[in-house]
C-alpha positions as CSV (number, residue, x, y, z in Angstrom):
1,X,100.8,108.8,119.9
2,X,102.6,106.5,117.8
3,X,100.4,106.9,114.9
4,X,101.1,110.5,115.2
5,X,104.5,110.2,115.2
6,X,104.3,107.8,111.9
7,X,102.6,110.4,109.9
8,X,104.7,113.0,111.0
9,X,108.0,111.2,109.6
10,X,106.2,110.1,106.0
11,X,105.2,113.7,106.0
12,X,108.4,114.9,106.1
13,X,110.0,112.1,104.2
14,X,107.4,113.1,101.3
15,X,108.4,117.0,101.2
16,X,111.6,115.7,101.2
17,X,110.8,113.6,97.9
18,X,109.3,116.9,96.5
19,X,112.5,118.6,97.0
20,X,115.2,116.1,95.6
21,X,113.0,114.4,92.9
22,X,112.2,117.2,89.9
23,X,108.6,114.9,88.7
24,X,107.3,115.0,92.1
25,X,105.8,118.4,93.0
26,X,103.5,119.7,95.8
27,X,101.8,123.6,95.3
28,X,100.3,126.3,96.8
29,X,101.1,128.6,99.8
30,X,103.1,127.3,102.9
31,X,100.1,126.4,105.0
32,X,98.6,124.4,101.5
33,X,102.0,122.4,101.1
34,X,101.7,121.7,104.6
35,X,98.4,120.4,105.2
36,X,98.7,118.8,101.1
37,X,101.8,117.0,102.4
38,X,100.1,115.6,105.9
39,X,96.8,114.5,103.7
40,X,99.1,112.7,101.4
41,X,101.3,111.1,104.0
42,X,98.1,109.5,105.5
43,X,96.5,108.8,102.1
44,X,100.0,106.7,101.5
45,X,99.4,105.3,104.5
46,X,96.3,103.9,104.1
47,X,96.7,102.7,100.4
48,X,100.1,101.1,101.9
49,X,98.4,99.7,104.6
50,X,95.3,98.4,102.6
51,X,96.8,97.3,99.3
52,X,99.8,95.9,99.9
53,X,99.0,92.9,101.9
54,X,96.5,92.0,99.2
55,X,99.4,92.5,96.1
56,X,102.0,90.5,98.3
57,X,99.5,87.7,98.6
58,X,97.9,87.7,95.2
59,X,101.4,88.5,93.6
60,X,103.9,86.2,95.8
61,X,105.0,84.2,92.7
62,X,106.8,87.7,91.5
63,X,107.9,88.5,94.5
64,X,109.7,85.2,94.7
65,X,110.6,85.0,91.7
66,X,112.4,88.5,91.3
67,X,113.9,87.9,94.7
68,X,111.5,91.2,95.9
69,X,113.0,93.3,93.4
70,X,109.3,94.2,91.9
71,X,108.3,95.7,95.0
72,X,110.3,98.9,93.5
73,X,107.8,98.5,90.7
74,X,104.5,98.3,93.3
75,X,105.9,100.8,95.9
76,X,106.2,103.3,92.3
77,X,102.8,102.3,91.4
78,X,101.1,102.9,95.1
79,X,102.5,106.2,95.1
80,X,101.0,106.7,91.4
81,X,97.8,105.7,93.0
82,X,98.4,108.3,96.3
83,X,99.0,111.1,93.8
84,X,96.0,110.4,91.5
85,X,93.9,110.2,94.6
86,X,95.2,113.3,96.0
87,X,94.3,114.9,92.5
88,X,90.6,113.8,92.8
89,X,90.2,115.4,96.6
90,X,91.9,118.6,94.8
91,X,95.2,118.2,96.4
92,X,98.1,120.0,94.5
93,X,100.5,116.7,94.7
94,X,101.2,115.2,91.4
95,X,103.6,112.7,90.4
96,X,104.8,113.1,86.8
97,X,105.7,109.5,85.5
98,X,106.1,105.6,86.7
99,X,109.5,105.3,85.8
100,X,112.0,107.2,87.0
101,X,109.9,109.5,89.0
102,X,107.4,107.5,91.1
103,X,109.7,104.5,91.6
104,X,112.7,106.7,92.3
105,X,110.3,108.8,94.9
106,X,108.6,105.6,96.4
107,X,112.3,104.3,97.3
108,X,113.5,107.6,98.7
109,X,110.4,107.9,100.6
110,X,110.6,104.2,102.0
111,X,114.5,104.6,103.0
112,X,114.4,108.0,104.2
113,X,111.7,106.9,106.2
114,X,112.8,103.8,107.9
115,X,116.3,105.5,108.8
116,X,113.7,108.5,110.5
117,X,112.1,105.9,112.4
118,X,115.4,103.9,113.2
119,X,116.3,107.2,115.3
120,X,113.1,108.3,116.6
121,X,111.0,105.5,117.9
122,X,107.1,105.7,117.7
123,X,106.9,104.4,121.4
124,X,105.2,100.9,120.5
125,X,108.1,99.4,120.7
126,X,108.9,100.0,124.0
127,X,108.5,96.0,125.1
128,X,111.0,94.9,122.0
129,X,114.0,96.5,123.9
130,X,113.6,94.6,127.3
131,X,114.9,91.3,128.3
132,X,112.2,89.0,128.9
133,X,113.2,87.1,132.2
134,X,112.2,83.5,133.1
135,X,109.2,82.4,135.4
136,X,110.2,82.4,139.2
137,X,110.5,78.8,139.4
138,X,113.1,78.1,136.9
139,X,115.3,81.8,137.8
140,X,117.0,79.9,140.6
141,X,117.1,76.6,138.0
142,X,119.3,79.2,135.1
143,X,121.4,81.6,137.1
144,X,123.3,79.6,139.5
């Protein structure tokens, strides 16, 4: 369910980018830009999940050394990568430019996104929020 929930909120959070940044656009009738938006959302998702692990290890020096300022730059060039794949499964999303457009809409997609999930938890993290308690033998030992 959580899953669900995940691509739910970077769906919306990419219509959202479509809307307040002019270079990223999304086409068609409502039911297209609806199911266009979804597929994208999970084709970001995958090329997040996939690529970015391997660019953080291979690329650690830059990240280090720009204090993670150039994962603006990556996040901007993933999404490049998410639009150009969407163009070759004939989606009508289409990112016009690297810079502004793609880092700008990578950003906006990433905060937007993380505030979104701040409210509206996916449900895995349902063991984070409780207080993990002591074995028996040493409860008597602590709370005296």
């Amino acid at each position: 369910m959580g899953i669900l929930i995940r691509l739910a909120v970077s769906a919306f959070t990419v219509w959202l980018a479509t809307l307040v940044i002019s270079g990223i656009t999304v086409e068609g009738t409502t039911g297209r830009k609806v199911l266009t938006v979804v597929v994208v959302a999970a084709i970001f998702g995958i090329v997040n999940a996939v690529l970015r692990p391997i660019i953080k290890t291979i690329g650690c020096w830059a990240y280090l050394l720009t204090l993670g300022l150039v994962s603006l730059l990556v996040n901007g060039l993933l999404l490049l990568l998410t639009s150009w794949i969407a163009e070759k499964l004939d989606l009508a999303f289409h990112v016009d430019e690297f810079w502004p457009t793609a880092v700008l809409g990578a950003l906006f997609i990433g905060v937007v996104s993380w505030v979104i999930n701040l409210v509206i938890p996916d449900g895995g993290d349902k063991n984070r929020d409780r207080r993990r308690e002591p074995p028996p033998q040493y409860r008597q030992q602590y709370y005296r």
